[in-house]
C-alpha positions in Angstrom: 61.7 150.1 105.3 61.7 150.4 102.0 59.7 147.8 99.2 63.2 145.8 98.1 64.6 146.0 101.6 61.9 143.9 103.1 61.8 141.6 99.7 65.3 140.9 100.2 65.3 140.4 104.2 62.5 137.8 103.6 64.4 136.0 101.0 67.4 135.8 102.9 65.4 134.6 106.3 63.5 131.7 103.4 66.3 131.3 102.2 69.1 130.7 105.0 67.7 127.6 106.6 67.4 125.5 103.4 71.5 126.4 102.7 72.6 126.2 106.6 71.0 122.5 106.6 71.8 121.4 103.4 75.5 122.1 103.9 77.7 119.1 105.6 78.7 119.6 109.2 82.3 119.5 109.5 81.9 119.3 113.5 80.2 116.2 112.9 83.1 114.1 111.9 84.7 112.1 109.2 81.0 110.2 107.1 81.4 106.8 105.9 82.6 106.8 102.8 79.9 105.4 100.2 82.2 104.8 97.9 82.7 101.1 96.1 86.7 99.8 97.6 87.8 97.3 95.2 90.5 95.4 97.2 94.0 94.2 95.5 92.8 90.9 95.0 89.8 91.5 93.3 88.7 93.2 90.6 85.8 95.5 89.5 84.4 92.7 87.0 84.4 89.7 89.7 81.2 88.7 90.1 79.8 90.0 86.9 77.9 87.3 85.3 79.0 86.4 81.7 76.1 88.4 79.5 77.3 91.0 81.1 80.7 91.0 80.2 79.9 90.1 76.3 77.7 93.1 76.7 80.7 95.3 77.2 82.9 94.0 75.0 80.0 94.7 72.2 79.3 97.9 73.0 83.6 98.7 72.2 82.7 96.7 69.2 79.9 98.8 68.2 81.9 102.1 69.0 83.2 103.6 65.5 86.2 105.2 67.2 87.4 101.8 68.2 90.6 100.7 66.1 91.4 97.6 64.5 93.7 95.8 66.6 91.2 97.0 69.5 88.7 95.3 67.6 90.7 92.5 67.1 91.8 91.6 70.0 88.0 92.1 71.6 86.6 89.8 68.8 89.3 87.1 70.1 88.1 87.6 73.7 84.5 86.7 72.6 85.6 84.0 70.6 87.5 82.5 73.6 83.9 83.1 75.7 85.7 82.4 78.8 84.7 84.5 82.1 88.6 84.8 82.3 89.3 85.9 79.0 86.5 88.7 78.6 87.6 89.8 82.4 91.3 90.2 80.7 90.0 91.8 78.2 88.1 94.7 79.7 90.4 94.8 83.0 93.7 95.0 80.9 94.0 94.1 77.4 92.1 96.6 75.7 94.2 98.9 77.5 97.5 96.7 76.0 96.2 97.4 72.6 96.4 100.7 71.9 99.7 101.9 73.2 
């Protein structure tokens, strides 16, 4: 057998069990998803403690891209500082804004 002939026949046999078990079985069935559900009644800021949320609304502050009547309507949000407000804010109105 030639030099490259056994380099490659040992690579492949190194080689094959590392992509045989790193591949998912599909005999196995369907995995538990591990993805985050967010029902229809809830949203993805419940729950969020109210730092947070002022944090968020900052950072779209601090963006340079952000318009003015973005920037308006975040600066109202803050100065409302109500969990409900800043939640409508990030969950819908600076969404509103813009189109």
């Amino acid at each position: 057998m030639r030099p490259t002939r056994a380099t490659l026949a040992l690579a492949a046999g190194a080689l094959a069990p590392a992509l045989l078990l790193a591949t998912p079985s599909f005999a196995a069935g369907a995995a538990p998803s591990t993805a985050a559900v967010v029902s229809e009644a809830g949203s993805a800021h419940d729950g969020t403690d109210v730092d947070d949320l002022r944090v968020a609304i900052t950072r779209i502050l601090a963006d340079p891209a952000t318009s003015d009547a973005l920037r308006a309507a975040a600066s109202a949000a803050l100065d409302d500082g109500t969990p409900e407000a800043l939640r409508h804010f990030l969950e819908v109105g600076r969404y509103e804004v813009d189109v």
